[in-house]
MDAnalysis code that builds the backbone (N, CA, C; Angstrom):
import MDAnalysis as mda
import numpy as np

u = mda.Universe.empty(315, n_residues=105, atom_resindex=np.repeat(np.arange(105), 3), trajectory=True)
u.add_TopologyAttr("name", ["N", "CA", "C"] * 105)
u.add_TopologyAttr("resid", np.arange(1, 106))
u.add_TopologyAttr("resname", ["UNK", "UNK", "UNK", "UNK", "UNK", "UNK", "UNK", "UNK", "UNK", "UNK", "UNK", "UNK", "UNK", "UNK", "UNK", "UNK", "UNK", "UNK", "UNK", "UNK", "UNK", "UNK", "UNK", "UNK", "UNK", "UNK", "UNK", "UNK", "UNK", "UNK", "UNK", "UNK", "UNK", "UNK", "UNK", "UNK", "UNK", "UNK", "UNK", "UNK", "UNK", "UNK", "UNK", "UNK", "UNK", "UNK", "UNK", "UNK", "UNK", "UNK", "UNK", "UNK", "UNK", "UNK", "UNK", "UNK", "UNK", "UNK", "UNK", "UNK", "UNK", "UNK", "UNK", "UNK", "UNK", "UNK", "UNK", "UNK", "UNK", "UNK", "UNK", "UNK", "UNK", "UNK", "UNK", "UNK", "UNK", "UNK", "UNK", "UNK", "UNK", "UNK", "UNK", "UNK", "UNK", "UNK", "UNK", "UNK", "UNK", "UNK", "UNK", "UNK", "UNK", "UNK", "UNK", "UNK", "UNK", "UNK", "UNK", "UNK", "UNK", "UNK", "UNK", "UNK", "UNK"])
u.atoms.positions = np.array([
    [50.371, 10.303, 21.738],
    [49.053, 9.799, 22.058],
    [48.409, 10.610, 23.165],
    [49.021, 10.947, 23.927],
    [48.248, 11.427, 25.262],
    [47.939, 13.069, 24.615],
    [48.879, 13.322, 23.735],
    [48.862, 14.793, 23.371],
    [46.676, 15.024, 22.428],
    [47.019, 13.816, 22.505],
    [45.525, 13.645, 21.363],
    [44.553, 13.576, 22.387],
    [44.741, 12.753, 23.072],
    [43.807, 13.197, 24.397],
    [43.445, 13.910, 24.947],
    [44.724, 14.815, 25.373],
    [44.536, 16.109, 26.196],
    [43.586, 17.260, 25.232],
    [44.047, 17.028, 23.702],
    [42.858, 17.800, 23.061],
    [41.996, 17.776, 23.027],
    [41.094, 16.549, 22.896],
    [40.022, 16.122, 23.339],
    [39.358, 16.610, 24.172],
    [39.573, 16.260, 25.303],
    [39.535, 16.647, 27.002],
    [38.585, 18.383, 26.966],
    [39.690, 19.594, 25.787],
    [39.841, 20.717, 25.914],
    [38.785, 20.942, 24.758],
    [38.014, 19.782, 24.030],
    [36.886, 20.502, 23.222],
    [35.727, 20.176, 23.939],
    [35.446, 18.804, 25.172],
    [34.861, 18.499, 25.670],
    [34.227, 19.917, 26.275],
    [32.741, 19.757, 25.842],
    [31.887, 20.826, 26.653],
    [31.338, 20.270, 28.006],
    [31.485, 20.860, 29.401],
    [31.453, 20.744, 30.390],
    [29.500, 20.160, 30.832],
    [30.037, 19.060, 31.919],
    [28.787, 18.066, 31.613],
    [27.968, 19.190, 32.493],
    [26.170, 19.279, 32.057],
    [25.120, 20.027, 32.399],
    [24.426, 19.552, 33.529],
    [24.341, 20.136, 34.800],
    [23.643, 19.623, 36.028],
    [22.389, 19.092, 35.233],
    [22.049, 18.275, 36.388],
    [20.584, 17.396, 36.596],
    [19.450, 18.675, 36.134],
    [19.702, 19.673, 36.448],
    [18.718, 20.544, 37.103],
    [18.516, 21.509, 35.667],
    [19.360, 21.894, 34.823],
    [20.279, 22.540, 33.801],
    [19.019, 21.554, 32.930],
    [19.269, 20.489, 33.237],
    [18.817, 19.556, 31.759],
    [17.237, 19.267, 32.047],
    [17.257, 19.734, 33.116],
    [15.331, 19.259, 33.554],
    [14.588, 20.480, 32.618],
    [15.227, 22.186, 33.095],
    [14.774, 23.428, 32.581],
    [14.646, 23.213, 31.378],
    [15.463, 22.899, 30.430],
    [15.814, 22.746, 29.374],
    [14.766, 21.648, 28.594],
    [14.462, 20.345, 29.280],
    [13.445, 19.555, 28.874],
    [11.876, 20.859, 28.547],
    [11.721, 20.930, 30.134],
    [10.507, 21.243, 30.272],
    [10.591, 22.832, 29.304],
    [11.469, 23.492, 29.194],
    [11.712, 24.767, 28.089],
    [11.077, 23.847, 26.919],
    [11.658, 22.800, 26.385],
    [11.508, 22.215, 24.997],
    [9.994, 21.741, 24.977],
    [9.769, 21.117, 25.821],
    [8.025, 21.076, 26.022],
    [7.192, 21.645, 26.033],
    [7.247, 22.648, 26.671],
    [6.371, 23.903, 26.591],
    [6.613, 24.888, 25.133],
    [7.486, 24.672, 24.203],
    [7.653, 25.374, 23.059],
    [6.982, 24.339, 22.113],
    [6.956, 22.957, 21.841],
    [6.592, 21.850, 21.231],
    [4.679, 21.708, 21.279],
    [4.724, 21.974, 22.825],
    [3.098, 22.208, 22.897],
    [2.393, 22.999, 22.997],
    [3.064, 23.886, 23.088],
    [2.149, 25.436, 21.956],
    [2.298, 25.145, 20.351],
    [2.940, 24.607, 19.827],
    [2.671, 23.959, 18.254],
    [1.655, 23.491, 18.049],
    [2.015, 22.565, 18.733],
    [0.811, 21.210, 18.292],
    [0.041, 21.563, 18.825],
    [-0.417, 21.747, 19.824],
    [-1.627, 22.021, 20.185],
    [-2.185, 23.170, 19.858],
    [-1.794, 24.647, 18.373],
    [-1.982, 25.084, 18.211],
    [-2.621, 24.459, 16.793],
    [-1.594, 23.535, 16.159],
    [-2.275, 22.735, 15.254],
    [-3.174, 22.188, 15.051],
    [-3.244, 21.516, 16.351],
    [-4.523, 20.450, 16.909],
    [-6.166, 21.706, 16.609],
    [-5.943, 22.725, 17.437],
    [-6.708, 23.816, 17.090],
    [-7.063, 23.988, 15.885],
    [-6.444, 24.633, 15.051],
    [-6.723, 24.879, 13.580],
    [-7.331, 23.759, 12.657],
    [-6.579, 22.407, 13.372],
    [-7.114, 21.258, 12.642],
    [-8.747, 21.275, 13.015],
    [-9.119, 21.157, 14.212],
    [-10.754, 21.116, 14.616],
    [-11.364, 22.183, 13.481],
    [-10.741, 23.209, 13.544],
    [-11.760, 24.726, 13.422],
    [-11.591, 24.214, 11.643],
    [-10.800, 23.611, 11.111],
    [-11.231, 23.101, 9.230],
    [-11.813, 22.066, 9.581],
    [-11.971, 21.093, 10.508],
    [-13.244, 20.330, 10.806],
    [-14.334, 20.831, 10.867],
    [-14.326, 21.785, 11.449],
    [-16.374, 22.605, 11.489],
    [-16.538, 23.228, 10.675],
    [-15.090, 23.256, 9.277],
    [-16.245, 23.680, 8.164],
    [-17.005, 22.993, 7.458],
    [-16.569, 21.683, 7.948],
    [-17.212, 20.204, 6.965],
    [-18.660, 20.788, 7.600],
    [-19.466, 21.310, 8.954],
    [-20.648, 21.444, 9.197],
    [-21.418, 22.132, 7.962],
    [-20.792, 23.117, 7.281],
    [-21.895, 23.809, 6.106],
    [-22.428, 23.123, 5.437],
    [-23.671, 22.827, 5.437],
    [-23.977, 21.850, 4.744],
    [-24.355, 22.574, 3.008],
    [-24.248, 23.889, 3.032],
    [-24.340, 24.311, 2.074],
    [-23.086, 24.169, 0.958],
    [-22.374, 23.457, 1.479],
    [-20.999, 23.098, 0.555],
    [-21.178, 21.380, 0.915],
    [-21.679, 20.715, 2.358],
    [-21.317, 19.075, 2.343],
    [-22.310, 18.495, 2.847],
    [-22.381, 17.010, 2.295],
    [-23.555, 16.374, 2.581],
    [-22.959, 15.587, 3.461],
    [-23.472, 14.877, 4.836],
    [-23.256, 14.137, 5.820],
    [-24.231, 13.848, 6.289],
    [-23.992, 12.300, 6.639],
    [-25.008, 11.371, 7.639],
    [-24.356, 11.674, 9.060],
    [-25.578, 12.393, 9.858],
    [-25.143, 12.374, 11.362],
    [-24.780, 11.243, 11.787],
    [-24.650, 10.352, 11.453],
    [-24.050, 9.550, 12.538],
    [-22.803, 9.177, 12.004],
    [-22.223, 10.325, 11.063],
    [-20.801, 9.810, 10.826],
    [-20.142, 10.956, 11.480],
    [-21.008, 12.504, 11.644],
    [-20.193, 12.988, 12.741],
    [-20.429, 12.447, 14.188],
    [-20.850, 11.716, 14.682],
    [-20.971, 10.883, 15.740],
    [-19.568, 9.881, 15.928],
    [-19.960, 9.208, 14.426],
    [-18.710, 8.879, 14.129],
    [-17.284, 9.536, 14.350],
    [-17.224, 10.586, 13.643],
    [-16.064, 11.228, 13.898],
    [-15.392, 11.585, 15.367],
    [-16.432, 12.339, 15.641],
    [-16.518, 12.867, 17.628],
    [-15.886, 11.663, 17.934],
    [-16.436, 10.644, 18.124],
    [-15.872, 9.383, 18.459],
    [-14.547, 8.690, 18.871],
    [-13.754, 8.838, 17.466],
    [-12.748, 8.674, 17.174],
    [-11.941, 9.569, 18.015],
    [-12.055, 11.292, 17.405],
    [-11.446, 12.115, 18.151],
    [-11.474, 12.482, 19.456],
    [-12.869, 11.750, 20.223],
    [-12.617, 11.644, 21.795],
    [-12.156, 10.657, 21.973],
    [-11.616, 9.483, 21.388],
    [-11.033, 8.123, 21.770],
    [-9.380, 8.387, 21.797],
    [-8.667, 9.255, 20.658],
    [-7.698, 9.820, 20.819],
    [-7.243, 10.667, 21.607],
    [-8.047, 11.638, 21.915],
    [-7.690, 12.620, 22.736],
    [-7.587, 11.361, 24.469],
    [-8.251, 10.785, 24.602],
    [-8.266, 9.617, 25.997],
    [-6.550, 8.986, 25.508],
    [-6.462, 8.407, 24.729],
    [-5.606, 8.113, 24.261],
    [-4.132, 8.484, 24.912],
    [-4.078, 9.504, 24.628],
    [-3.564, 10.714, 24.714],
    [-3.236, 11.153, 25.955],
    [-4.466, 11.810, 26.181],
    [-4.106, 12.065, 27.807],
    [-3.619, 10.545, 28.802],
    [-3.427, 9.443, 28.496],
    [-3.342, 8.348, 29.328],
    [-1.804, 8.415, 28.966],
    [-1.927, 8.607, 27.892],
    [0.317, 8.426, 27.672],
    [0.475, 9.758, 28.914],
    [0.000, 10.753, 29.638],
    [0.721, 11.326, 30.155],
    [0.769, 10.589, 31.343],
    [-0.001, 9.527, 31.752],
    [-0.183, 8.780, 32.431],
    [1.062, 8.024, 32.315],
    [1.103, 7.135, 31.566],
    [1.910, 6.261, 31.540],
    [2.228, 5.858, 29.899],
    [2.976, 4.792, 29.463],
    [3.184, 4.144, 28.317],
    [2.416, 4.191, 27.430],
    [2.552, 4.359, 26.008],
    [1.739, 4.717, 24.841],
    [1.360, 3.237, 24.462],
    [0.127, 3.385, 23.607],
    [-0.613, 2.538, 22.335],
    [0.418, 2.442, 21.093],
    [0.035, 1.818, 20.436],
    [0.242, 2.087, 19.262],
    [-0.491, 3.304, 18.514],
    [-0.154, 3.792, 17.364],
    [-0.674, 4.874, 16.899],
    [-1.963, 4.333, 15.785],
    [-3.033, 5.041, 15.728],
    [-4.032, 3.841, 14.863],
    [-4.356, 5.420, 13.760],
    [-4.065, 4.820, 12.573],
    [-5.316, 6.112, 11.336],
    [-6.464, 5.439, 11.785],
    [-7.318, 6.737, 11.576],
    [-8.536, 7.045, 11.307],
    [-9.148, 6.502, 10.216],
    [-9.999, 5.553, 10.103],
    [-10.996, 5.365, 9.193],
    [-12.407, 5.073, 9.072],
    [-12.946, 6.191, 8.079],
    [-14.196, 6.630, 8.143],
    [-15.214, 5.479, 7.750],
    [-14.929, 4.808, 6.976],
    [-15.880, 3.384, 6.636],
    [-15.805, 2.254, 7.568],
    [-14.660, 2.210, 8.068],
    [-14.405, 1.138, 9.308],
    [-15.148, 1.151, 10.522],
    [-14.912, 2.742, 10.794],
    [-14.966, 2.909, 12.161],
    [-17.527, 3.738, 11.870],
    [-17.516, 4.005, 10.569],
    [-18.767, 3.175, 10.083],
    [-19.574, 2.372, 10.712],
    [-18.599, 1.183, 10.232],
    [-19.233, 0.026, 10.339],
    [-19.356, -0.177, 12.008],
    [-18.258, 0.094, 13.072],
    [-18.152, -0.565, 14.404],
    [-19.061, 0.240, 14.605],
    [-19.503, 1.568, 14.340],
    [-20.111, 2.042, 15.015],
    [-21.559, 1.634, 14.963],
    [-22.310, 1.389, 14.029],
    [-23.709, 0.652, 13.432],
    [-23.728, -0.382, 14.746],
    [-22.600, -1.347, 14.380],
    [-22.597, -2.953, 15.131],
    [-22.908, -2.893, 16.486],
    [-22.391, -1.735, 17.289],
    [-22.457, -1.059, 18.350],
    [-23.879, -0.404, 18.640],
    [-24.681, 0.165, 17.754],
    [-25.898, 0.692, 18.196],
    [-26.888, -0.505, 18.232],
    [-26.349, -1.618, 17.335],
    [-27.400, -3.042, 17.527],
    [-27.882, -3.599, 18.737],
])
């Protein structure tokens, strides 16, 4: 029994300072948010092609609408770096429509 142990012991990889595992966070963060936020990018820039109107028809006040949403997320967002998250909400274009009308009343 102890012989099983002692093997153990000898595959055990040696525990990583405080300091080891902070680099390593903030390494993983900074690689994660050049992604996404490269995504986030690309995602806007196929958003402003919906502007041609020579390919789409839109009621301004649904890109009002939209802006909306996507500045309510982005707040969102920046507040989790703040502190504790929301729940996560989809986007919807007839819903968020309607609040928005009820709202200009």
């Amino acid at each position: 029994m102890s012989e099983a142990i002692n093997n153990r012991d000898k595959t055990r990889q040696p525990r990583r300072s405080a300091e080891v595992r902070k680099k390593e966070r903030a390494q993983n963060f900074e690689k994660l948010a050049a992604r996404r936020v490269t995504t986030i990018i690309e995602a806007l820039r196929k958003l402003g092609n919906l502007a041609n109107k020579g390919n789409y028809e839109y009621d301004p006040d649904d890109v009002e609408i939209i802006f909306k949403a996507i500045e309510g997320e982005k707040d969102r967002v920046k507040r989790l770096f703040r502190s504790t998250g929301d729940d996560i909400a989809n986007f919807d274009l007839p819903a968020a429509r309607m609040n928005y009308r009820r709202e200009r009343k």
